[in-house]
LOMIZA-443881 format. One record per residue (C-alpha): residue in three letters; x, y, z. Coordinates in pm, 1 decimal, decimal comma. Example, Ala and Ser with C-alpha at 12.3 -4.5 7.8 and 13.67 -1.06 7.14 Angstrom:
% residues 2
+-------+----------+----------+----------+
| vexgu |       xx |       yy |       zz |
+-------+----------+----------+----------+
|   Ala |   1230,0 |   -450,0 |    780,0 |
|   Ser |   1367,0 |   -106,0 |    714,0 |
+-------+----------+----------+----------+
//
This chain:
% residues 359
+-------+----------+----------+----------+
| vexgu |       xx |       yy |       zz |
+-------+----------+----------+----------+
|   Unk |  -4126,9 |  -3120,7 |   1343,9 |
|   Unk |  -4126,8 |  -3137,2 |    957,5 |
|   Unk |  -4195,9 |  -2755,1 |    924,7 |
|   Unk |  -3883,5 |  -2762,0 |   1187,3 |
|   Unk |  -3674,1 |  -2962,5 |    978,6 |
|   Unk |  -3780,9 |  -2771,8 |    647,0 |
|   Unk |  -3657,1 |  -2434,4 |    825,3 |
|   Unk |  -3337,9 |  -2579,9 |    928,2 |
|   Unk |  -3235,9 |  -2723,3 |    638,0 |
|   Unk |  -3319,4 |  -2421,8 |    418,8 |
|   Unk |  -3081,5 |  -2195,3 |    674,5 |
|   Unk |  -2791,2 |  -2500,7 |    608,9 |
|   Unk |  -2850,0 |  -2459,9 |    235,9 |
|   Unk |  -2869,0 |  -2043,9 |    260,3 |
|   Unk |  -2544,6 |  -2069,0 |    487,5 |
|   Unk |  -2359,5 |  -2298,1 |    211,7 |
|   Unk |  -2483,7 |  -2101,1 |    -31,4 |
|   Unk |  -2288,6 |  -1797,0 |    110,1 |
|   Unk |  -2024,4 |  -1959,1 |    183,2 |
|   Unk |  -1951,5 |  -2064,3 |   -207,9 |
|   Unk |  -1956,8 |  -1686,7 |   -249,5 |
|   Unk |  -1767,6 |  -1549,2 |      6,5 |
|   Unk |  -1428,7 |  -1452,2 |   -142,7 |
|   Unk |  -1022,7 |  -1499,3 |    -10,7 |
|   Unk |   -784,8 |  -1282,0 |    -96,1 |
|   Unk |   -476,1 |  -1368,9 |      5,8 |
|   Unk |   -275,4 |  -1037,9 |     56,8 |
|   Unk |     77,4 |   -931,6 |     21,0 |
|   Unk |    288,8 |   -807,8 |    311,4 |
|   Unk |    420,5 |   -467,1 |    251,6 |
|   Unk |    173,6 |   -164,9 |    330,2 |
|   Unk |    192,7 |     -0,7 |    -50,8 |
|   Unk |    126,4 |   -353,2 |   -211,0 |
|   Unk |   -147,3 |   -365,1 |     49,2 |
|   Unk |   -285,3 |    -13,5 |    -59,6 |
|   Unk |   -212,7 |   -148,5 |   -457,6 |
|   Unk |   -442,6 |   -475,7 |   -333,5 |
|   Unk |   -760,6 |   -255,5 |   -350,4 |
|   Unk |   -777,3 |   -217,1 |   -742,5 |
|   Unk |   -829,5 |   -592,9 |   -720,7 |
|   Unk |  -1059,9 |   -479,8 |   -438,7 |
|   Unk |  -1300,4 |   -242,9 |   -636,3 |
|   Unk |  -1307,8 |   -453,0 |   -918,6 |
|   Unk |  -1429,5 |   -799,2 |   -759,6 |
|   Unk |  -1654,2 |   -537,0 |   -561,6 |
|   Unk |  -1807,6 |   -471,2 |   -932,8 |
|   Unk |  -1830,9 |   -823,3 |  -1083,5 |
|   Unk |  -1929,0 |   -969,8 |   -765,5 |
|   Unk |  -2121,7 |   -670,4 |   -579,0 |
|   Unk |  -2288,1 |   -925,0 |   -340,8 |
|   Unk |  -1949,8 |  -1191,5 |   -216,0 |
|   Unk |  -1811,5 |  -1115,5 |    132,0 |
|   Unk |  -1454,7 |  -1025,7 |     41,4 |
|   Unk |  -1185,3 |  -1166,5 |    343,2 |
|   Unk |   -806,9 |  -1070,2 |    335,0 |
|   Unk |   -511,3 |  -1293,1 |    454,8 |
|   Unk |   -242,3 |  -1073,9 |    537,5 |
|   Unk |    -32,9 |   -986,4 |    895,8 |
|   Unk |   -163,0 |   -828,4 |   1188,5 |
|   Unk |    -14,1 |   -528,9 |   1132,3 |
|   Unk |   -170,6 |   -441,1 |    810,4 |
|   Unk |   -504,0 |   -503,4 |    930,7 |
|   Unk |   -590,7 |   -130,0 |   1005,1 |
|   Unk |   -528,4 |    -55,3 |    702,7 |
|   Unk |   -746,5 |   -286,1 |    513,8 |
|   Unk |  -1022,8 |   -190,6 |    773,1 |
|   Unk |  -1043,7 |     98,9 |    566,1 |
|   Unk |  -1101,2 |    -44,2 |    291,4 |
|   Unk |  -1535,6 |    -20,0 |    200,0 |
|   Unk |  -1487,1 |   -378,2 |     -0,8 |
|   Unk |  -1310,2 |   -585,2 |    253,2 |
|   Unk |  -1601,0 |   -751,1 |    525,0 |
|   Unk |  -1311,8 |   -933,4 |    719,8 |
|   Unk |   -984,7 |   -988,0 |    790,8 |
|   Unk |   -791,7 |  -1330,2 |    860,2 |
|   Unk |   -511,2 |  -1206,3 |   1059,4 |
|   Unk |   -126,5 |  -1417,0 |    912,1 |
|   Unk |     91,9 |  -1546,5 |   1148,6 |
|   Unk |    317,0 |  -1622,8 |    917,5 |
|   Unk |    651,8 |  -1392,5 |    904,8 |
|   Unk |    833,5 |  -1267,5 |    547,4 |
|   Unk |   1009,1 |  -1535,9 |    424,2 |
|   Unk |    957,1 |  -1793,3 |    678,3 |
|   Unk |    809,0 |  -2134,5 |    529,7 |
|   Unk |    562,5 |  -2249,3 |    860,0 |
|   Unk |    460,1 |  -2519,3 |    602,7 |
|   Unk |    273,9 |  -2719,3 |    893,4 |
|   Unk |     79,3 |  -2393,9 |   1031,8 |
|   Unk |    -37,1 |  -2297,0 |    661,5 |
|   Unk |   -184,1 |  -2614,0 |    651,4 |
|   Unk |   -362,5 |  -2593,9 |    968,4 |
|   Unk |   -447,4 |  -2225,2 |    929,1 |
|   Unk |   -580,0 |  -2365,3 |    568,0 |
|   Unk |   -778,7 |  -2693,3 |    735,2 |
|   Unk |   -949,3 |  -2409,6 |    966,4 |
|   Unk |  -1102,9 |  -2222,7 |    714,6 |
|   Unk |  -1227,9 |  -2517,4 |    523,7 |
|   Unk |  -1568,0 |  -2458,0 |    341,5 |
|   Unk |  -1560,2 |  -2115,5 |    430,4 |
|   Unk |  -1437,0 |  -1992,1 |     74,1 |
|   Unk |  -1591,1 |  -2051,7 |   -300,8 |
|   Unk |  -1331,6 |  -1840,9 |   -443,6 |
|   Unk |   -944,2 |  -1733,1 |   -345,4 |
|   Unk |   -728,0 |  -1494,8 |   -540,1 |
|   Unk |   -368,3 |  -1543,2 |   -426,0 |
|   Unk |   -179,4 |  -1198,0 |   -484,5 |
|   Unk |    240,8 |  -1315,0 |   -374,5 |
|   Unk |    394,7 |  -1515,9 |   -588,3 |
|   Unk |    605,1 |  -1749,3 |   -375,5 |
|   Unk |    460,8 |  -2099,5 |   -324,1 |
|   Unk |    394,0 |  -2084,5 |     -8,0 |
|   Unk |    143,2 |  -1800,1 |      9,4 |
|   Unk |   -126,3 |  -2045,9 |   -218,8 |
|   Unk |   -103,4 |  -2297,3 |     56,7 |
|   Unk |   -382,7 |  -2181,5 |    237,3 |
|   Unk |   -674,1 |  -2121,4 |      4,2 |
|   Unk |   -559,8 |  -2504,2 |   -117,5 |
|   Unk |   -619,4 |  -2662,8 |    207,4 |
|   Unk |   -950,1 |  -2449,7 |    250,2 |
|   Unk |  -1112,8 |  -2610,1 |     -6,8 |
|   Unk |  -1155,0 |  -2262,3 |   -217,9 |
|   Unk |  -1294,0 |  -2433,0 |   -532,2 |
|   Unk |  -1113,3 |  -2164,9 |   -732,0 |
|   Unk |   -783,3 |  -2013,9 |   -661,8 |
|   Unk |   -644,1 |  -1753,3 |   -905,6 |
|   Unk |   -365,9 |  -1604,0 |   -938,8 |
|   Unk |    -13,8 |  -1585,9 |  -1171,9 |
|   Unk |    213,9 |  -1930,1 |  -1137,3 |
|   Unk |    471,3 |  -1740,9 |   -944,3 |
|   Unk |    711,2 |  -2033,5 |   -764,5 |
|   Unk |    571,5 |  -2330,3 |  -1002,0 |
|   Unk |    213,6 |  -2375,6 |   -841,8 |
|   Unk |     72,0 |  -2574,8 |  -1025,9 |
|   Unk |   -241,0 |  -2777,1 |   -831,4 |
|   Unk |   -213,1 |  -2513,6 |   -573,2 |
|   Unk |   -394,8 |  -2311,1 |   -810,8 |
|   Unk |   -617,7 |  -2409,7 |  -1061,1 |
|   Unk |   -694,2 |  -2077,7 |  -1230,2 |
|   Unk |   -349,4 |  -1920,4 |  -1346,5 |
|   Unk |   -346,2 |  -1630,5 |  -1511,3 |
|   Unk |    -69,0 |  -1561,2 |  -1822,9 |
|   Unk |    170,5 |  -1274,3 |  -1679,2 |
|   Unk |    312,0 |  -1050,5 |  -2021,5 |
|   Unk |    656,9 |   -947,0 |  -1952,1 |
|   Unk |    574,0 |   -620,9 |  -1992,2 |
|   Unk |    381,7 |   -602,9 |  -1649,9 |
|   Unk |    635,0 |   -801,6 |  -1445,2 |
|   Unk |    666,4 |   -518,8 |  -1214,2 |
|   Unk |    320,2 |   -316,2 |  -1226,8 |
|   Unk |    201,0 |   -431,7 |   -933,3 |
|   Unk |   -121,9 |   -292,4 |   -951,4 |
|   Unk |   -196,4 |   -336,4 |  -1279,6 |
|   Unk |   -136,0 |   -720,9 |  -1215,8 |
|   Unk |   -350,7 |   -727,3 |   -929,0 |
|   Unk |   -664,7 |   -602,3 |  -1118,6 |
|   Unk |   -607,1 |   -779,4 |  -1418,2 |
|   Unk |   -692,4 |  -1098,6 |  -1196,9 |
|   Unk |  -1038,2 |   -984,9 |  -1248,2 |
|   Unk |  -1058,4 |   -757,4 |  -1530,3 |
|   Unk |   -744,8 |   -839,8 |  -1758,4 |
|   Unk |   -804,7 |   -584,5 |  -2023,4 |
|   Unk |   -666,4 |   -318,8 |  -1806,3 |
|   Unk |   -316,2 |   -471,2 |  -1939,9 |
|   Unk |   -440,1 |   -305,0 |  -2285,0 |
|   Unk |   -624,5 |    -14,3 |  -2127,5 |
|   Unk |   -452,4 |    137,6 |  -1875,2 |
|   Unk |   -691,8 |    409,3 |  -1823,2 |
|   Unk |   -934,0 |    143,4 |  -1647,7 |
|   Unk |   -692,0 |     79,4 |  -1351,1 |
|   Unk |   -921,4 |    121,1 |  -1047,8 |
|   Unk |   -750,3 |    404,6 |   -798,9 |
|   Unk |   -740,1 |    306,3 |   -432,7 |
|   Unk |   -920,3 |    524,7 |   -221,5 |
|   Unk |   -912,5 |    441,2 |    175,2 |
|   Unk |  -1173,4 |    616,3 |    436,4 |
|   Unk |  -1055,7 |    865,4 |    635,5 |
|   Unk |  -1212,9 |    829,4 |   1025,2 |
|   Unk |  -1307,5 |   1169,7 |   1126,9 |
|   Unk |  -1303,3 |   1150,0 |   1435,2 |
|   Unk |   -967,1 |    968,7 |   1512,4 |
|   Unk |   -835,4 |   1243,1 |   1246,7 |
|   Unk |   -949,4 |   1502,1 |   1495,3 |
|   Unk |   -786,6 |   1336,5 |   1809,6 |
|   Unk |   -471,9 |   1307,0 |   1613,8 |
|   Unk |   -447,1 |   1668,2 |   1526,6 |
|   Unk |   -550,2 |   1763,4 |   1877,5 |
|   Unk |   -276,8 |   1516,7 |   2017,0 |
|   Unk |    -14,4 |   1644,8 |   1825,9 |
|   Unk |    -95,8 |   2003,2 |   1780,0 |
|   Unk |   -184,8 |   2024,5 |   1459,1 |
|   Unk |   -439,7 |   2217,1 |   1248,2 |
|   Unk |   -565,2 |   2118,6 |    880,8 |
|   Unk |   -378,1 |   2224,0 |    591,2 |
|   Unk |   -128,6 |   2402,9 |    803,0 |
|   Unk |    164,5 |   2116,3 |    754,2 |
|   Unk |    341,7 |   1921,1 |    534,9 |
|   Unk |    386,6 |   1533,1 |    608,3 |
|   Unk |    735,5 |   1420,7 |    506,3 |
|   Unk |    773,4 |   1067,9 |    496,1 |
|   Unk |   1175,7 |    966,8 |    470,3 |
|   Unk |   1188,9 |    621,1 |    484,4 |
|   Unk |   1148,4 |    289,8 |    241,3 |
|   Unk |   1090,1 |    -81,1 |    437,6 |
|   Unk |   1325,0 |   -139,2 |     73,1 |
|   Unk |   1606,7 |    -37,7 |    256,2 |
|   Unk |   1870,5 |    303,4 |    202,3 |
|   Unk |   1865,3 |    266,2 |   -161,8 |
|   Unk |   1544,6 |    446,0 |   -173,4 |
|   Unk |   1589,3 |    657,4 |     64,8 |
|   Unk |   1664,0 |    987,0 |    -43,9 |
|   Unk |   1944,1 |   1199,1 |    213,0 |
|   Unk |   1872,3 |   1364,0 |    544,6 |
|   Unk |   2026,6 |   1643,5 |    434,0 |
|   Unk |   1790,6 |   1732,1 |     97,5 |
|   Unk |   1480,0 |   1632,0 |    318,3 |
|   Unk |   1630,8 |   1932,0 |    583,7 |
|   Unk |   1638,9 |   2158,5 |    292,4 |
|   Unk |   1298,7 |   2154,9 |    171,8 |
|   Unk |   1129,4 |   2169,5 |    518,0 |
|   Unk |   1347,9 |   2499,2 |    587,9 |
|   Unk |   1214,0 |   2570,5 |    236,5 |
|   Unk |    832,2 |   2521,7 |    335,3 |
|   Unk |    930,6 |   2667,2 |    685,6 |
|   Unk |    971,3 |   2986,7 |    496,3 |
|   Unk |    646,3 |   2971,8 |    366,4 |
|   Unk |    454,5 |   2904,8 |    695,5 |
|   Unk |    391,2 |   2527,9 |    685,2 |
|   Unk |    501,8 |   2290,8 |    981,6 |
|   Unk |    729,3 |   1978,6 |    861,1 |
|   Unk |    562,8 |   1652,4 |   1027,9 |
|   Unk |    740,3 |   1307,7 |    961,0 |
|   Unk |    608,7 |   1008,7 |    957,7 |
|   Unk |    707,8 |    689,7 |    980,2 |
|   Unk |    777,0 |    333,0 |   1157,4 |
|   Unk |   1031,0 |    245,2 |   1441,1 |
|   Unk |   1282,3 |    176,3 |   1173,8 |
|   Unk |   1252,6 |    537,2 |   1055,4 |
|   Unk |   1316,2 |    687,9 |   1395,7 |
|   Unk |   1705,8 |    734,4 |   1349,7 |
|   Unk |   1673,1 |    921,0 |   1021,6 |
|   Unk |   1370,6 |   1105,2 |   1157,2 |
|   Unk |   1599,1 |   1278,1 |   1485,3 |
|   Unk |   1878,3 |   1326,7 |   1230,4 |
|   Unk |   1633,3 |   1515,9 |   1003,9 |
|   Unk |   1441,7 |   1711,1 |   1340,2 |
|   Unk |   1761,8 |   1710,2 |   1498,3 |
|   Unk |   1773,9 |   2097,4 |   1634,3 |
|   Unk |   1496,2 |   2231,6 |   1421,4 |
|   Unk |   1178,3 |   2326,9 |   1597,7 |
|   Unk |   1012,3 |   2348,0 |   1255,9 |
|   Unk |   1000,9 |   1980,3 |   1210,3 |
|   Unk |    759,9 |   1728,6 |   1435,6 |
|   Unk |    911,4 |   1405,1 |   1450,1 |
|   Unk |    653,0 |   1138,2 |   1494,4 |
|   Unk |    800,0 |    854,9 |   1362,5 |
|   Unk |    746,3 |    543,4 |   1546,4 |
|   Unk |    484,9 |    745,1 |   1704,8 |
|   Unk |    115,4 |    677,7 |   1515,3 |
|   Unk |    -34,7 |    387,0 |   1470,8 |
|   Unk |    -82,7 |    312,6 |   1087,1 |
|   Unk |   -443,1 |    442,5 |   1107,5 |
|   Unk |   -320,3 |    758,2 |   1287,1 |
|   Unk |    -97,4 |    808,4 |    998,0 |
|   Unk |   -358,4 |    752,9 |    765,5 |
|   Unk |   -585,3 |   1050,3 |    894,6 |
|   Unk |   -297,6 |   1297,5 |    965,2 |
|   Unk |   -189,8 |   1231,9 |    577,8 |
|   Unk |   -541,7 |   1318,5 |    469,3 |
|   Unk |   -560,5 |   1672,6 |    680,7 |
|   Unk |   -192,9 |   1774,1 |    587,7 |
|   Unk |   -153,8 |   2032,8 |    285,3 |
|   Unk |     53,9 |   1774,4 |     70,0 |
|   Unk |    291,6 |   1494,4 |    155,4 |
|   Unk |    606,4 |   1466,8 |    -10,0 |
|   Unk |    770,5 |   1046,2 |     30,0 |
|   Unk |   1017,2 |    810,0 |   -138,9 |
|   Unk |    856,8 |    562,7 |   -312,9 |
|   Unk |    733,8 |    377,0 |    -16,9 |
|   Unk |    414,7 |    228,8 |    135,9 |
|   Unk |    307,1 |    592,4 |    291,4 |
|   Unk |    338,6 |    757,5 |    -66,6 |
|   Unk |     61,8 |    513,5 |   -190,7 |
|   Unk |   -125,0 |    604,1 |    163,2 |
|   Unk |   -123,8 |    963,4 |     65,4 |
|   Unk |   -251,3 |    936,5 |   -259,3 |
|   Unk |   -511,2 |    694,0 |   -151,8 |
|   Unk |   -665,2 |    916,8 |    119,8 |
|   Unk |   -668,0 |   1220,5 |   -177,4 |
|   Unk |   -344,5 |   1396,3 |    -26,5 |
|   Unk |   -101,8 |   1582,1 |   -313,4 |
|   Unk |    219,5 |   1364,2 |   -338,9 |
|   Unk |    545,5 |   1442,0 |   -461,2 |
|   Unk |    712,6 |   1112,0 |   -511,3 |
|   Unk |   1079,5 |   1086,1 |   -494,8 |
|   Unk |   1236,4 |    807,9 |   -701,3 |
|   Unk |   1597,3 |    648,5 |   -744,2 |
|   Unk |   1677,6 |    340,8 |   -843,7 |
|   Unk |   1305,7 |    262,1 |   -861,1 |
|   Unk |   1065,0 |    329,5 |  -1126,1 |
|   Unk |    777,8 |    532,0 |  -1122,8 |
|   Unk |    643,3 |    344,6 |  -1410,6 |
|   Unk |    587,1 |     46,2 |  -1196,2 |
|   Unk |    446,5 |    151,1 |   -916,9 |
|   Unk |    321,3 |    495,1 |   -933,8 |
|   Unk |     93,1 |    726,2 |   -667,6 |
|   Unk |   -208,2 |    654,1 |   -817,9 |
|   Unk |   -336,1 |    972,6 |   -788,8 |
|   Unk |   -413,8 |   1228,8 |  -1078,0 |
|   Unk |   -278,3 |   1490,8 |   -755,8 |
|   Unk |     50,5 |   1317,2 |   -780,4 |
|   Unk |    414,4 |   1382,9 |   -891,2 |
|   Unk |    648,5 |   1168,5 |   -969,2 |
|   Unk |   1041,2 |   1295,3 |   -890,7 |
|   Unk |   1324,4 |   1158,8 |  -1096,3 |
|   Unk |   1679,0 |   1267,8 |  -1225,3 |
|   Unk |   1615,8 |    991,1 |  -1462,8 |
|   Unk |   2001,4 |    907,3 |  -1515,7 |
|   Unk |   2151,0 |    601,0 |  -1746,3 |
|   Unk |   2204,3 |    402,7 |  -1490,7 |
|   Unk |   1839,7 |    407,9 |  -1339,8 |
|   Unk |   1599,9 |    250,3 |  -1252,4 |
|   Unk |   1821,3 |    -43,8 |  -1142,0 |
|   Unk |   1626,0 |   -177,8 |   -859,4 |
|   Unk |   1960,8 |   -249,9 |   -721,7 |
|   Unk |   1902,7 |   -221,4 |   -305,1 |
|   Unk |   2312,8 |   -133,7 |   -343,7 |
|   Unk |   2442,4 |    116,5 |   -555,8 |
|   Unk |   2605,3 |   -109,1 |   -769,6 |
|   Unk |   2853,5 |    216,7 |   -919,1 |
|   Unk |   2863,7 |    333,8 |   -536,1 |
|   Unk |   2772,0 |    681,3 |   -573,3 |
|   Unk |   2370,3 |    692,5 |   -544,6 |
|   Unk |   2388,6 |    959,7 |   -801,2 |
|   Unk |   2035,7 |    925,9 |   -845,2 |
|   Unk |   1874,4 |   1033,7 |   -519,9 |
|   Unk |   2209,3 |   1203,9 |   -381,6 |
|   Unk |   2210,3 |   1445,6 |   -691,2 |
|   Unk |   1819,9 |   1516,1 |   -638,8 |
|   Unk |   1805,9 |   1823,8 |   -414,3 |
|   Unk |   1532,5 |   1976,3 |   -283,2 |
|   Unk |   1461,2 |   2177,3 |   -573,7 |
|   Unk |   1360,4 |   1941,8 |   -772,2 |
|   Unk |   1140,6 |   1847,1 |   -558,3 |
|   Unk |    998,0 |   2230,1 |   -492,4 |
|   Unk |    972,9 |   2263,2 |   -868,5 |
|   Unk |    732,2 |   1925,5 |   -846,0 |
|   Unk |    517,4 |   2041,4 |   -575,1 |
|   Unk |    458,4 |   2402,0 |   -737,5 |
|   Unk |    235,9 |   2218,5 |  -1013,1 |
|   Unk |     14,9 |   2130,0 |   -725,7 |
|   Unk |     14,2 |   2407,7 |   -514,1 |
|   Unk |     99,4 |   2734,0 |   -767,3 |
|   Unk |    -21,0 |   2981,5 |   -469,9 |
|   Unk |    196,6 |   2879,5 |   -223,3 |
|   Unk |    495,4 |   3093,7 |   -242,3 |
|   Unk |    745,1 |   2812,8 |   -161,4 |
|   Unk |   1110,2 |   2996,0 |   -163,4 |
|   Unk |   1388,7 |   2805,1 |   -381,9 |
|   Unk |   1758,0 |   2777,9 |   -262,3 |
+-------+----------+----------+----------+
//
């Protein structure tokens, strides 16, 4: 019975023990912060190779951090954008209590560091955001000068001279499922390398969308030189996606069509992806796919394809970046005077040999 005893408490103390080093991250909500979360990802992965890393985020992004190698779980939100749910957080906390040593709390509103406080995480980083103080108990100084580089502020959580040395920001890089990649193709028709995947829209709203009518002009552009248009995109995209396919049997409209991890795989066996600056434009550089990355009243400064097989499109007027989701000067001079051969120009860096045809 003794020897009994001895064994069991040695498994409580080896399960405790595990549990002070298994690590919450609470995640953001958007699928290209998501994608951005992973440089925070790799570089807990390095300081703390052996912690279980878990994710907070909704439902919907789960796929997505599924293929991520450094994230062993995922607690799936409830929790809609902007909606308080201040008596669910703390329950959702009280149920992961003892679970968590450690919880790194990427939004900044107050509500999103509810949770790792009522799990007990004995340490819960992250920048003071909405006035958190006691939520968190390791804040982090934010310089001005990073207010908006997402990434960048995400891995400085763990290593913060990355705000003085760029050149160590950790790259996302998301697996690719071979098999579901060959389904897809197979599903939709597709070959490898034989298409270009446009993705049109921006969960931001129209202000970063750039026209139908400029997106039409570069697919008749690539239709010229043999490769199939495919869009991608969520059930909010759909309208813009028929206006853009609308009549033109060069263009496959799938948006609203592929689950996130469909889109994932398609991006990687596509010949280059051209995107506003959106969640699928950090997707495509993630999986390795050449980008062309249209930008309006966004900067690319802030939240870049972080890719080295990337391009970053911008008229770079006076008025921009204003980060306005309305034209404030009503014109959208910025994306509406960005044609498609601008955009053609950016792509031939990346792909000299293929012939593309200018207007």
């Amino acid at each position: 019975m003794h020897a009994r005893a001895r064994c069991v408490k040695r498994m409580a103390m080896s399960q405790r023990a595990a549990q002070s080093q298994r690590i919450l991250v609470v995640g953001p909500s958007w699928v290209g912060d998501i994608v951005m979360s992973q440089c925070l990802m790799k570089a807990l992965r390095t300081r703390e190779p052996d912690a279980p890393i878990d994710v907070l985020a909704p439902a919907a992004l789960a796929p997505l951090l599924r293929r991520m190698p450094e994230v062993e779980g995922v607690v799936e939100s409830p929790f809609r954008h902007g909606v308080l749910a201040l008596a669910d957080r703390f329950a959702l906390g009280r149920s992961l209590a003892g679970r968590y040593g450690a919880a790194y709390v990427l939004p900044g509103s107050w509500k999103s560091a509810i949770v790792p406080f009522m799990a007990g995480a004995r340490r819960r980083c992250g920048y003071l955001g909405e006035v958190r103080w006691g939520l968190l108990n390791d804040i982090r100084p934010l310089p001005p000068s990073m207010k908006r580089k997402t990434a960048t502020l995400y891995q400085a959580l763990v290593e913060p001279d990355v705000f003085t040395e760029p050149s160590r920001l950790r790259a996302p890089a998301l697996i690719v499922d071979a098999e579901n990649q060959a389904r897809s193709l197979k599903a939709f028709g597709l070959s490898r390398g034989s298409f270009a995947i446009f993705a049109p829209g921006a969960e931001f709203g129209p202000a970063k969308r750039w026209p139908s009518r400029h997106w039409v002009d570069l697919a008749k552009s690539l239709d010229r030189a043999g490769l199939r248009t495919v869009l991608l995109g969520s059930r909010s995209d759909s309208e813009m996606g028929t206006e853009i396919a609308r009549g033109r049997p060069f263009i496959l409209d799938l948006t609203g069509r592929t689950r996130i991890e469909d889109a994932i795989d398609l991006i990687a066996a596509s010949r280059f992806a051209v995107s506003n600056d959106s969640g699928l434009m950090h997707v495509a550089a993630a999986v390795g796919c050449k980008v062309a990355a249209v930008y309006g009243p966004t900067s690319p400064d802030d939240t870049p394809a972080l890719s080295e097989t990337s391009r970053s499109v911008s008229l770079a007027l006076p008025c921009s970046p204003c980060r306005e989701r309305v034209c404030r000067l009503g014109h959208m001079n910025c994306l509406e005077r960005l044609g498609a051969v601008e955009v053609l120009t950016a792509l031939a860096t990346l792909e000299p040999a293929i012939g593309l045809r200018r207007h």
